[in-house]
TIKERO-495178 format. One record per residue (C-alpha): residue number from 0; residue in one letter; x, y, z. Coordinates in nm, 4 decimals, always signed. Layout:
BEGIN
+-----+-----+----------+----------+----------+
:   n : res :        x :        y :        z :
+-----+-----+----------+----------+----------+
: NUM :   A :        X :        Y :        Z :
...
+-----+-----+----------+----------+----------+
***
This chain:
BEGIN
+-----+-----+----------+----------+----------+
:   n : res :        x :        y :        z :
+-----+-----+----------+----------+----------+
:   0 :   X :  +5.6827 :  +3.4142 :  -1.0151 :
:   1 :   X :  +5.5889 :  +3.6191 :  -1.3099 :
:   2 :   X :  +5.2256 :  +3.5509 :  -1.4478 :
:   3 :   X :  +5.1816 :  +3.4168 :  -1.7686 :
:   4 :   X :  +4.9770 :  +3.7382 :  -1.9098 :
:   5 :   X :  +5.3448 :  +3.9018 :  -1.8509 :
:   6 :   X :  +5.5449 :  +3.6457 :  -1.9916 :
:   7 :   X :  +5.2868 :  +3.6754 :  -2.3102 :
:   8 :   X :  +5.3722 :  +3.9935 :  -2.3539 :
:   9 :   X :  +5.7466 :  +3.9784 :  -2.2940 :
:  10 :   X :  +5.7554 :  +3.7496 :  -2.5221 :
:  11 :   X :  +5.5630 :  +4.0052 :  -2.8089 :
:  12 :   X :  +5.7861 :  +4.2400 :  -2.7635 :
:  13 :   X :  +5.8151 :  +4.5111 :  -3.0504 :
:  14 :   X :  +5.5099 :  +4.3647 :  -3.1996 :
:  15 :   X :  +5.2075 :  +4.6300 :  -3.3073 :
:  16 :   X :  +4.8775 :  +4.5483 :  -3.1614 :
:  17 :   X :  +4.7630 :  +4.4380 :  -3.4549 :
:  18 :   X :  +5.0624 :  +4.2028 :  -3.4907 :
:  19 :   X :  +5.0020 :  +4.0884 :  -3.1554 :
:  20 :   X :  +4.6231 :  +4.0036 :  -3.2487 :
:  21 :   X :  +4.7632 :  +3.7850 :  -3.5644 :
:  22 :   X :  +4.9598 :  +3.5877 :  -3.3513 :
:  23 :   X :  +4.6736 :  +3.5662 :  -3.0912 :
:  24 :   X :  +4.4426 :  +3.4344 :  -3.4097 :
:  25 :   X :  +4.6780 :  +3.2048 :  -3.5151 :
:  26 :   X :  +4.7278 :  +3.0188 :  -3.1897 :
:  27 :   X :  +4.3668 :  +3.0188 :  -3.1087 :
:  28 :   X :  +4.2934 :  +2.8292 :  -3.4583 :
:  29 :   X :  +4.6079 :  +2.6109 :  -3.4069 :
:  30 :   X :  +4.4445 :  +2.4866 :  -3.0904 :
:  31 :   X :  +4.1035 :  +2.4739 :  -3.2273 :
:  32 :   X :  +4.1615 :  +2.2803 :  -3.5048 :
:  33 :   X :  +4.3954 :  +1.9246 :  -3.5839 :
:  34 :   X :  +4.5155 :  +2.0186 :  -3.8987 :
:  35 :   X :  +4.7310 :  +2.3019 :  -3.9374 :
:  36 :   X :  +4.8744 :  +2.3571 :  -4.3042 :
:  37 :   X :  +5.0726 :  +2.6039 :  -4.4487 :
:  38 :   X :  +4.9855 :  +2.6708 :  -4.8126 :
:  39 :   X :  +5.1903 :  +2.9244 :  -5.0630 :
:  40 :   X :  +5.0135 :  +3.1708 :  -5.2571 :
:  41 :   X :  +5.3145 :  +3.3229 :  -5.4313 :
:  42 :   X :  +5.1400 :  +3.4988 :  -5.6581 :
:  43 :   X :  +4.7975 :  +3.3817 :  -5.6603 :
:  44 :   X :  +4.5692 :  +3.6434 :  -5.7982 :
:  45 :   X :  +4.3228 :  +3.7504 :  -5.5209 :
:  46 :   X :  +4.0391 :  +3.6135 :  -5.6943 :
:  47 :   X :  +4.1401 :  +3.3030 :  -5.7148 :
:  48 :   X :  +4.1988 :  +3.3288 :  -5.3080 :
:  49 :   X :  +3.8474 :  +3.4225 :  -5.2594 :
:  50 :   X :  +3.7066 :  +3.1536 :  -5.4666 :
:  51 :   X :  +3.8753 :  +2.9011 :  -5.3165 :
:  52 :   X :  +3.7902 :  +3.0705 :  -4.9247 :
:  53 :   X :  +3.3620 :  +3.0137 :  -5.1188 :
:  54 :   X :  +3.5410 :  +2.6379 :  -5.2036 :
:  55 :   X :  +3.6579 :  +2.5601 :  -4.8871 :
:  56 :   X :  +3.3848 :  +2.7150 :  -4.6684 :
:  57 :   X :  +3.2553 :  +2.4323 :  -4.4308 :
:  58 :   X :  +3.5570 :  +2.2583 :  -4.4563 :
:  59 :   X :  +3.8684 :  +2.4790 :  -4.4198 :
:  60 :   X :  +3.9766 :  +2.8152 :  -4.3237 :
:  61 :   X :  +4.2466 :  +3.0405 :  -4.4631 :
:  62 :   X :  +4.4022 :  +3.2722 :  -4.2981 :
:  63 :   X :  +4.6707 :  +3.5515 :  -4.4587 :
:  64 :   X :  +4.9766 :  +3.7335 :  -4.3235 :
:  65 :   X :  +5.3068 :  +3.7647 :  -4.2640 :
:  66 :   X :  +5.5779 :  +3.5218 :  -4.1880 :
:  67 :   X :  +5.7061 :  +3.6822 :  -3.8604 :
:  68 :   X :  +5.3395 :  +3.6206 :  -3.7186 :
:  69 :   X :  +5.2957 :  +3.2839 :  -3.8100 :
:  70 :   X :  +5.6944 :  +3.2269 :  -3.6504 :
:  71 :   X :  +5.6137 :  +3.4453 :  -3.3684 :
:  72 :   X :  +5.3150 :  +3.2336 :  -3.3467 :
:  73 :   X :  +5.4365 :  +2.8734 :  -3.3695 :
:  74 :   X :  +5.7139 :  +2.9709 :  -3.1282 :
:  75 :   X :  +5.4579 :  +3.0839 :  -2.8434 :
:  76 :   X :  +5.3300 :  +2.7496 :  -2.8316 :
:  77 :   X :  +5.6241 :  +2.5791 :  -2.7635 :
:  78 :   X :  +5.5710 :  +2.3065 :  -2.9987 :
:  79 :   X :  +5.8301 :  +2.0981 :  -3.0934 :
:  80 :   X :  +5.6717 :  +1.9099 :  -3.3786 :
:  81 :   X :  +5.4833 :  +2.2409 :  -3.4905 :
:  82 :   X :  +5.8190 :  +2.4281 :  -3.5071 :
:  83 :   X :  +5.9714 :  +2.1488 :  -3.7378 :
:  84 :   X :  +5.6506 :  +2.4283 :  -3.9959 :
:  85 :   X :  +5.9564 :  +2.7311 :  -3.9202 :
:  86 :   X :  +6.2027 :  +2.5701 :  -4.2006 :
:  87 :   X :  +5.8923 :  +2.5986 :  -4.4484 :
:  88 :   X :  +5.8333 :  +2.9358 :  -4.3811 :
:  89 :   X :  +6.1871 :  +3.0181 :  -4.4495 :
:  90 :   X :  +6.1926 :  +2.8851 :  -4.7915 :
:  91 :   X :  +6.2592 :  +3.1134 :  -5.0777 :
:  92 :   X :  +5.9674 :  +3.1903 :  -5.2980 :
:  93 :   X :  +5.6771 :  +3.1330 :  -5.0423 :
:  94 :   X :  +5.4375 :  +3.3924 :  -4.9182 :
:  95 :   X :  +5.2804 :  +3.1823 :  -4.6497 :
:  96 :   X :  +4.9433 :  +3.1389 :  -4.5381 :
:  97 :   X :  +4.7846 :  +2.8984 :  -4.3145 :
:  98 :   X :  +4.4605 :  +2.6886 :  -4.3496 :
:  99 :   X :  +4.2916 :  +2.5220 :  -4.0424 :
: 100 :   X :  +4.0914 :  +2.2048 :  -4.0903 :
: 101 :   X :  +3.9783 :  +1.9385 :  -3.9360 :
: 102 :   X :  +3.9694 :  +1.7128 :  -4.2896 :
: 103 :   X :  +4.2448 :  +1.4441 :  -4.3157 :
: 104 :   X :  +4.5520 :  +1.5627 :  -4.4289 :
: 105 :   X :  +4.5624 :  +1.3690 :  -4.7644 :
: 106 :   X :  +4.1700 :  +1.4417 :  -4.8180 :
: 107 :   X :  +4.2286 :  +1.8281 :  -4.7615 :
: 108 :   X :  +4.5612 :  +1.8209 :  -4.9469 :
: 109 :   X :  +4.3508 :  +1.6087 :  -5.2674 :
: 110 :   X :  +4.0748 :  +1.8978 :  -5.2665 :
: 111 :   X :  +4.3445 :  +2.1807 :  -5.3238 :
: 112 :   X :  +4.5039 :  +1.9759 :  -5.5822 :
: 113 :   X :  +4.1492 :  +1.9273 :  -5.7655 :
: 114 :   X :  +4.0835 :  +2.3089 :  -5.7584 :
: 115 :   X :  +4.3936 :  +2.4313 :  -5.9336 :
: 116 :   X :  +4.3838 :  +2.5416 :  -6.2714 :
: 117 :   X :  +4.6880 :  +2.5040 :  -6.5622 :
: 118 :   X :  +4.8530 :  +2.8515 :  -6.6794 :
: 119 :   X :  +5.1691 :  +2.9233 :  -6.9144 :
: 120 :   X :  +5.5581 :  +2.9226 :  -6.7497 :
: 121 :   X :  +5.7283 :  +3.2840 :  -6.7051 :
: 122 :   X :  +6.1091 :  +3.2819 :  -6.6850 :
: 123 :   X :  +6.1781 :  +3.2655 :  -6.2938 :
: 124 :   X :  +5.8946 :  +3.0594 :  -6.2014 :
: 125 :   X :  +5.9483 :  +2.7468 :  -5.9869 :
: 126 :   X :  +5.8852 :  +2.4343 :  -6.1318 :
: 127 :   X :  +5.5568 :  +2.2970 :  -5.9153 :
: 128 :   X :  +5.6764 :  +1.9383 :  -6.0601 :
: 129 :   X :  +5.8974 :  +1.7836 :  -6.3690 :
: 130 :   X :  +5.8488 :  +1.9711 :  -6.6063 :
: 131 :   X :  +5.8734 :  +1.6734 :  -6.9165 :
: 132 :   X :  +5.9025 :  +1.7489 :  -7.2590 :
: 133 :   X :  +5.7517 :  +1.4322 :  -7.4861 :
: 134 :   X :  +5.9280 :  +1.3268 :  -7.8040 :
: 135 :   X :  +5.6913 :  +1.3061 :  -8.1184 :
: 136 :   X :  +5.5771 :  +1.5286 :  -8.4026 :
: 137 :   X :  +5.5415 :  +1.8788 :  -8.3344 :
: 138 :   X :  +5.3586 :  +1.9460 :  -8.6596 :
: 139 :   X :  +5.5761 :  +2.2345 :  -8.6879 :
: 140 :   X :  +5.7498 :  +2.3123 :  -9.0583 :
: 141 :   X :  +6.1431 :  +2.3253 :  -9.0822 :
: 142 :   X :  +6.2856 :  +2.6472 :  -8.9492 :
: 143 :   X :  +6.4177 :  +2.9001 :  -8.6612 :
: 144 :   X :  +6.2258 :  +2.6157 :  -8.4301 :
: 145 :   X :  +6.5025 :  +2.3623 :  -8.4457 :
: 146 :   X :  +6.7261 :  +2.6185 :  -8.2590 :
: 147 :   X :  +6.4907 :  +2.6807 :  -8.0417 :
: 148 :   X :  +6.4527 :  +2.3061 :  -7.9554 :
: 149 :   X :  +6.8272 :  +2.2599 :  -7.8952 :
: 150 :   X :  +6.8513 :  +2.5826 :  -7.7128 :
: 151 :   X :  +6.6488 :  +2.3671 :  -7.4359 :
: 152 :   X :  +6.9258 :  +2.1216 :  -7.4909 :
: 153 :   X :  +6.6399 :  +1.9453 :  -7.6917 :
: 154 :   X :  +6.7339 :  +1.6973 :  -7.9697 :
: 155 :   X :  +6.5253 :  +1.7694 :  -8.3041 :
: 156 :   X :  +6.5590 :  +1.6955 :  -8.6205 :
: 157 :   X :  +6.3267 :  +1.7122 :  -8.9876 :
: 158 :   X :  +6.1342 :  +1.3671 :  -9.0265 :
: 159 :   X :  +5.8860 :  +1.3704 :  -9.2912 :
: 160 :   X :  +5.8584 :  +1.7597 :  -9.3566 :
: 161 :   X :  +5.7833 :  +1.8094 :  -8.9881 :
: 162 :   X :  +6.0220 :  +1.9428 :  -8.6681 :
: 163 :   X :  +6.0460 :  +1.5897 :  -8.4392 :
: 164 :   X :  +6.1510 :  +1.5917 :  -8.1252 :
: 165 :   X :  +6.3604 :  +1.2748 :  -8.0363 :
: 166 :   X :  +6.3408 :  +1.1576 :  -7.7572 :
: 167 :   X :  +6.1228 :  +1.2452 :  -7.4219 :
: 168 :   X :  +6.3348 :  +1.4484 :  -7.1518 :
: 169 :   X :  +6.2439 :  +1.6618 :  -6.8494 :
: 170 :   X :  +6.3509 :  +2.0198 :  -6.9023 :
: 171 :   X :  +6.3083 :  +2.1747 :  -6.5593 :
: 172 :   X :  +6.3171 :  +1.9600 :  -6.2602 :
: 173 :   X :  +6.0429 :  +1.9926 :  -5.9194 :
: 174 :   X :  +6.1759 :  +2.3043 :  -5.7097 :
: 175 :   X :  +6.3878 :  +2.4820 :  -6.0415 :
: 176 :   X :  +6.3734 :  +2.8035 :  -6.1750 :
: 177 :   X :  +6.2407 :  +2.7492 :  -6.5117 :
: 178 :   X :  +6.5216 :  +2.9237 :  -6.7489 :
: 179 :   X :  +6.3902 :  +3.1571 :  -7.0566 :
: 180 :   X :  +6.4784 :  +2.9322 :  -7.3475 :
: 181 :   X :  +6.2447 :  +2.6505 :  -7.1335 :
: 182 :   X :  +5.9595 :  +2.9105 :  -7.1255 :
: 183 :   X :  +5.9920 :  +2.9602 :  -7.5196 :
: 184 :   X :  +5.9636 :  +2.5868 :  -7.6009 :
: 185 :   X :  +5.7004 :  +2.5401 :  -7.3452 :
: 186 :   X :  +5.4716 :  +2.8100 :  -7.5387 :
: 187 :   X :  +5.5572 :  +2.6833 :  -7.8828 :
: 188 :   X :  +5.4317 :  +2.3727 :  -7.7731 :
: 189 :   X :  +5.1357 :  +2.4532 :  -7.5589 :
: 190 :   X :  +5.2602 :  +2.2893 :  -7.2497 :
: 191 :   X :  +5.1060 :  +2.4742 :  -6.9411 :
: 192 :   X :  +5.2951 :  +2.3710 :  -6.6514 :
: 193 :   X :  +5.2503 :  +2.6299 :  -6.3930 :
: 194 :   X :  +4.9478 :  +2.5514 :  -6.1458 :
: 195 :   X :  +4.7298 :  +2.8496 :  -5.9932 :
: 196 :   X :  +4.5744 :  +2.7253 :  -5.6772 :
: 197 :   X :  +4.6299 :  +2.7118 :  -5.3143 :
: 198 :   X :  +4.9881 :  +2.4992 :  -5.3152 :
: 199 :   X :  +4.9908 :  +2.3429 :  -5.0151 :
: 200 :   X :  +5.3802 :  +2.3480 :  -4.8811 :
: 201 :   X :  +5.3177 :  +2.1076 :  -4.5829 :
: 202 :   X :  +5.0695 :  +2.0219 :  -4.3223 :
: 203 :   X :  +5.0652 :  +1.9245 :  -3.9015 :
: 204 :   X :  +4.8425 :  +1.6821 :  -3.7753 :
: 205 :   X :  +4.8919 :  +1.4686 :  -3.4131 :
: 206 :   X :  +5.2260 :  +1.5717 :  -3.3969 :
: 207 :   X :  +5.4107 :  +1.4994 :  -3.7226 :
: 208 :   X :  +5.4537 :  +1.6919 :  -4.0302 :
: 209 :   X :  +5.4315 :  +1.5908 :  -4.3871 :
: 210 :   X :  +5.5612 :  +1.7225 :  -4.6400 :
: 211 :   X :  +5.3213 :  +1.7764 :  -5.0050 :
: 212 :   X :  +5.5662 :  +1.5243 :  -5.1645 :
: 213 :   X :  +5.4156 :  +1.2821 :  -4.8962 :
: 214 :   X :  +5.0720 :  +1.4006 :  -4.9210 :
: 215 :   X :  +5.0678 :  +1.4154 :  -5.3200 :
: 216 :   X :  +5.0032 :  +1.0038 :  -5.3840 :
: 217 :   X :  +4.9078 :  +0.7995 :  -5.6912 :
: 218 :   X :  +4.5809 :  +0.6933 :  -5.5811 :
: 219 :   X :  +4.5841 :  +0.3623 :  -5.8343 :
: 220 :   X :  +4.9010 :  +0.2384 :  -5.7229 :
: 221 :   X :  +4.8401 :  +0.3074 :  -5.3581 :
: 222 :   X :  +4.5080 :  +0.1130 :  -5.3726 :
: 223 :   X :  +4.6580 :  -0.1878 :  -5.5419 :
: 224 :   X :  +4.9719 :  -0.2158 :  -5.3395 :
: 225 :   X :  +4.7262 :  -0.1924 :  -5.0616 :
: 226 :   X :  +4.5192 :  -0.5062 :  -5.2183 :
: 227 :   X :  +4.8325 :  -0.6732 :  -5.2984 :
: 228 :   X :  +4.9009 :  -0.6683 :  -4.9051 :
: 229 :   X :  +4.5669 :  -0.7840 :  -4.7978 :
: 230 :   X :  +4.6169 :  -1.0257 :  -4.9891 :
: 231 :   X :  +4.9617 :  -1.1788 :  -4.8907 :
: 232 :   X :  +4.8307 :  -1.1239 :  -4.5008 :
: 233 :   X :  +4.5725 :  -1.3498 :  -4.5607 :
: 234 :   X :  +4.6966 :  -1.6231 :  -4.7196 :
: 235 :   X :  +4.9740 :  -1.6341 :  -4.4538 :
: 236 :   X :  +4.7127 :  -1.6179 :  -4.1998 :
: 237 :   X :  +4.5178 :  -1.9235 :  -4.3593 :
: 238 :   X :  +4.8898 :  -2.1213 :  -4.4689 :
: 239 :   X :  +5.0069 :  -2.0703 :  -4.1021 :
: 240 :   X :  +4.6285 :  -2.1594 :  -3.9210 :
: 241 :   X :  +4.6326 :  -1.8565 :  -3.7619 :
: 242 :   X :  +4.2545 :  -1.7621 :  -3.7611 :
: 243 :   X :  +4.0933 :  -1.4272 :  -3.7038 :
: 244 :   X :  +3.7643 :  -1.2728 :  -3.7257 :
: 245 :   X :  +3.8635 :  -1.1917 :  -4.1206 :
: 246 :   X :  +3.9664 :  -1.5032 :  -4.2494 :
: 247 :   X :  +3.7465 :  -1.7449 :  -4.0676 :
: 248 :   X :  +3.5178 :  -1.7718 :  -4.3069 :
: 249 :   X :  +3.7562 :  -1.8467 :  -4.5715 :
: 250 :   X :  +3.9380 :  -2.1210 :  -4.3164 :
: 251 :   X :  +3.6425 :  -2.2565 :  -4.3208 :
: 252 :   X :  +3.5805 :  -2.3089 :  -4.6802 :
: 253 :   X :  +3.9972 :  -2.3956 :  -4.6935 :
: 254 :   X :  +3.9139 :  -2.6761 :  -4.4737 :
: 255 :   X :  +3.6175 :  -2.8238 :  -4.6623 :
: 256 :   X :  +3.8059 :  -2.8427 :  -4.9646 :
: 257 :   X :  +4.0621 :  -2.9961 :  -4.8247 :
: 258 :   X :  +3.8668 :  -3.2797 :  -4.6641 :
: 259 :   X :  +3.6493 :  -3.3403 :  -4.9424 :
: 260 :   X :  +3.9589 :  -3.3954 :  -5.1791 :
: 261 :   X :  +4.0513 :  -3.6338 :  -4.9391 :
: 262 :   X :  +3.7187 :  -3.7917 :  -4.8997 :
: 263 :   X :  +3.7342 :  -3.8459 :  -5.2765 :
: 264 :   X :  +4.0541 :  -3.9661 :  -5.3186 :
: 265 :   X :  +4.0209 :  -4.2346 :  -5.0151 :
: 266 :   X :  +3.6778 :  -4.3620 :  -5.1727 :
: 267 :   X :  +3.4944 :  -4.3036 :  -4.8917 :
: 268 :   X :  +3.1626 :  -4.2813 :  -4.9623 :
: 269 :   X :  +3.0323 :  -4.0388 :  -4.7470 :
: 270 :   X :  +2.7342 :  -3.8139 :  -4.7886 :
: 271 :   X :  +2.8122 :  -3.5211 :  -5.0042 :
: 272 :   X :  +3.1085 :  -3.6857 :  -5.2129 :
: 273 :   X :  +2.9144 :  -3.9767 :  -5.3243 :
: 274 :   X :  +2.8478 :  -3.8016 :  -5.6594 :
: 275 :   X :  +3.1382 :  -3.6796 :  -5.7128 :
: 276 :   X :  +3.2934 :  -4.0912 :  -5.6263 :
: 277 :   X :  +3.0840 :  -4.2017 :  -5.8832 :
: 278 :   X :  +3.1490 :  -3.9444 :  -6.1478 :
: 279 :   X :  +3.5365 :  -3.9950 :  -6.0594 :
: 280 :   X :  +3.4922 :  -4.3699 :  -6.1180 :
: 281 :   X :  +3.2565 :  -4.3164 :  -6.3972 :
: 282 :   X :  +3.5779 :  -4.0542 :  -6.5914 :
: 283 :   X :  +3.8394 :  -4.3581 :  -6.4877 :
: 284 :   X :  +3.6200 :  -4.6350 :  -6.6722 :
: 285 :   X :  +3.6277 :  -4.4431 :  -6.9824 :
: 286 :   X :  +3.9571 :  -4.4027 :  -6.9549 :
: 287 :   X :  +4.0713 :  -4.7318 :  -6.8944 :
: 288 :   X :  +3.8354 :  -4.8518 :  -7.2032 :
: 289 :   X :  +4.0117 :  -4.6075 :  -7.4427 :
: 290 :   X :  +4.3272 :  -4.7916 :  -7.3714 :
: 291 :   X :  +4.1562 :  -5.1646 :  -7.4713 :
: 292 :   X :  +4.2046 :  -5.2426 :  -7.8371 :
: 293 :   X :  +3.8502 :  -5.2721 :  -7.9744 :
: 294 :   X :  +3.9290 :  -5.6516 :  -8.1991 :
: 295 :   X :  +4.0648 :  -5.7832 :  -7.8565 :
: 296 :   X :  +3.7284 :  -5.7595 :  -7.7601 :
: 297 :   X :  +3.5255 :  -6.0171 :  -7.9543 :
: 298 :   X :  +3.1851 :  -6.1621 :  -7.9773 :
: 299 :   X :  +3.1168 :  -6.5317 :  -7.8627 :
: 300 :   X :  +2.9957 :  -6.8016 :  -8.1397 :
: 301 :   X :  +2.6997 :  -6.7805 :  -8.2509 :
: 302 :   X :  +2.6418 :  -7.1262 :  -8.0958 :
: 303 :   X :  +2.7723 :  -7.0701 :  -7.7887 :
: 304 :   X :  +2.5432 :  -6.7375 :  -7.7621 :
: 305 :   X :  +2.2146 :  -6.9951 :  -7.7966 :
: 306 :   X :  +2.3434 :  -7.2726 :  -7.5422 :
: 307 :   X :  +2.3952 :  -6.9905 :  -7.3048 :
: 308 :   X :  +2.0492 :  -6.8325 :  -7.3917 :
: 309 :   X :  +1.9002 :  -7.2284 :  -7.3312 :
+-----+-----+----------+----------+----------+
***
C-alpha cells in the first residue's frame, strides 16, 4: 500500500518547494483554525494590507499567494464543503488571499467592513455594491453637465438656475464594470463608491460556506425581525398553555389577571379584589345617579320632616 508521505507528494507534483511549503501552510492553518475566509485584495495598496495584518493581530491572520496553492491546497484535504471555496477562486477580478480566524463569521466579516475606507471609481472597476445616483439639486450652473448627466442615461433638466437631477436611479449594479461616462458623473458629484479594504469574497465555518451577500446584514432590521419573533413565540406559548422556563413567569401574571377579572366581575369579595369591588360599585352608583332626573327627586313637607324628627 503506498504511504501517505508518497501519496503527498504524488499528489504535488510539478510544484517548487516553496510551492509545496504554501500549500503545506495553508492546510496546517485550515486545520488549526474554524474559520477559513477568502478575502480579495485586487488592488489593495500594500499599506493598507499591513495595517489591517496591525488591525487584525490577535484576532485574524492573513495569509498571501497564489491561486494554484490555495486550489492545490483545498484539494489535498479532500473537503467537500471546503472545495464548494474553488468556484471563488476562479472568479474574474480576484487576487485571493486567505484569513484564518477563529471569530464568528458575521463578527469577522463586520470588522473588515468597519476598516474600509471610501475612494473615487476608475473606468473598469467592479461595482462593490449599487452604485445609486440620488435625484436633487446638484448646485451645478446650466451647461456641458446636462450631457454629461444623460450620457449616464441620467434624466436632468434646469430648475431654478441649477442642473436637477430627476429622479433617483442606480447607475452601475453589485458585480458591474463601472463604464467611463459613470466614472465622470460619479466625480462631478463627489460620490466615492469604490471601497479599499480587505473584501471579504466568502468564508467556511463547520462545514458550510457563505457567501459576503449572506454575511453583509442590516443589523436594525435583523434585530427587530428577531424581536418581532420572540415575540409571536411567546404569546403562542402563553395562548396555547404551553409553559417553559421563559414564559412562566409571565403565565403566571396571565393567570392572575385573568382570575382577578373574574373575581371582580362575579362580586366575590375575596381578599385582594375587595377594593377594587367597592370602587367598581362605587363608579356604577355614580353612574346610575347621572341617569335620575334631579326634580324627580324631591324634598318631603316641611311638616312631614318634623313628625318624622318627633
Amino acid at each position: 500500500m503506498m504511504s501517505h508521505a508518497v501519496a503527498k507528494r504524488k499528489g504535488r507534483e510539478g510544484l517548487s518547494p516553496a510551492k509545496v511549503e504554501g500549500v503545506a501552510t495553508v492546510q496546517e492553518n485550515v486545520k488549526k483554525h474554524s474559520v477559513i475566509g477568502l478575502i480579495n485584495i485586487h488592488k489593495l495598496p500594500a499599506a493598507q494590507l499591513q495595517e489591517m495584518r496591525l488591525k487584525l493581530d490577535g484576532k485574524a491572520k492573513i495569509f498571501t499567494t497564489k491561486k494554484a496553492i490555495f486550489q492545490h491546497a483545498i484539494d489535498g484535504l479532500n473537503q467537500k464543503e471546503l472545495k464548494a471555496m474553488d468556484e471563488y477562486l476562479a472568479k474574474p477580478h480576484v487576487q485571493p488571499a486567505m484569513i484564518f480566524s477563529d471569530m464568528n463569521p458575521f463578527s469577522l466579516f463586520k470588522f473588515l467592513e468597519q476598516n474600509k475606507s471610501e475612494a473615487p471609481a476608475k473606468a473598469g472597476d467592479i461595482a462593490p455594491k449599487d452604485i445609486l445616483v440620488k435625484g436633487g439639486d446638484t448646485g451645478m450652473p446650466p451647461g456641458p453637465a446636462i450631457g454629461t448627466f444623460s450620457s449616464a442615461g441620467l434624466k436632468a433638466k434646469v430648475v431654478g438656475g441649477k442642473i436637477h437631477i430627476m429622479e433617483d436611479k442606480i447607475v452601475t449594479k453589485y458585480g458591474e464594470a463601472i463604464k467611463p461616462e459613470i466614472v465622470n458623473v460619479l466625480n462631478m458629484l463627489s460620490i466615492k463608491p469604490m471601497e479599499i479594504g480587505l473584501d471579504m469574497v466568502a468564508v467556511y465555518e463547520g462545514g458550510l460556506v457563505y457567501d459576503k451577500s449572506v454575511l453583509r446584514i442590516d443589523e436594525a432590521a435583523f434585530n427587530a425581525s428577531l424581536a418581532q419573533a420572540i415575540t409571536a413565540a411567546i404569546n403562542l406559548s402563553l395562548n396555547a398553555g404551553y409553559i417553559t422556563a421563559q414564559t412562566a413567569p409571565l403565565a403566571i401574571q396571565k393567570a392572575y389577571r385573568e382570575a382577578r377579572a373574574v373575581a371582580v366581575e362575579s362580586g366575590a369579595y375575596e381578599k385582594g379584589v375587595i377594593e377594587e369591588l367597592l370602587a367598581k360599585h362605587a363608579r356604577e352608583f355614580v353612574a346610575l345617579k347621572a341617569q335620575v332626573p334631579q326634580e324627580s327627586v324631591q324634598a318631603p313637607p316641611e311638616g312631614e320632616q318634623k313628625e318624622q324628627v318627633k
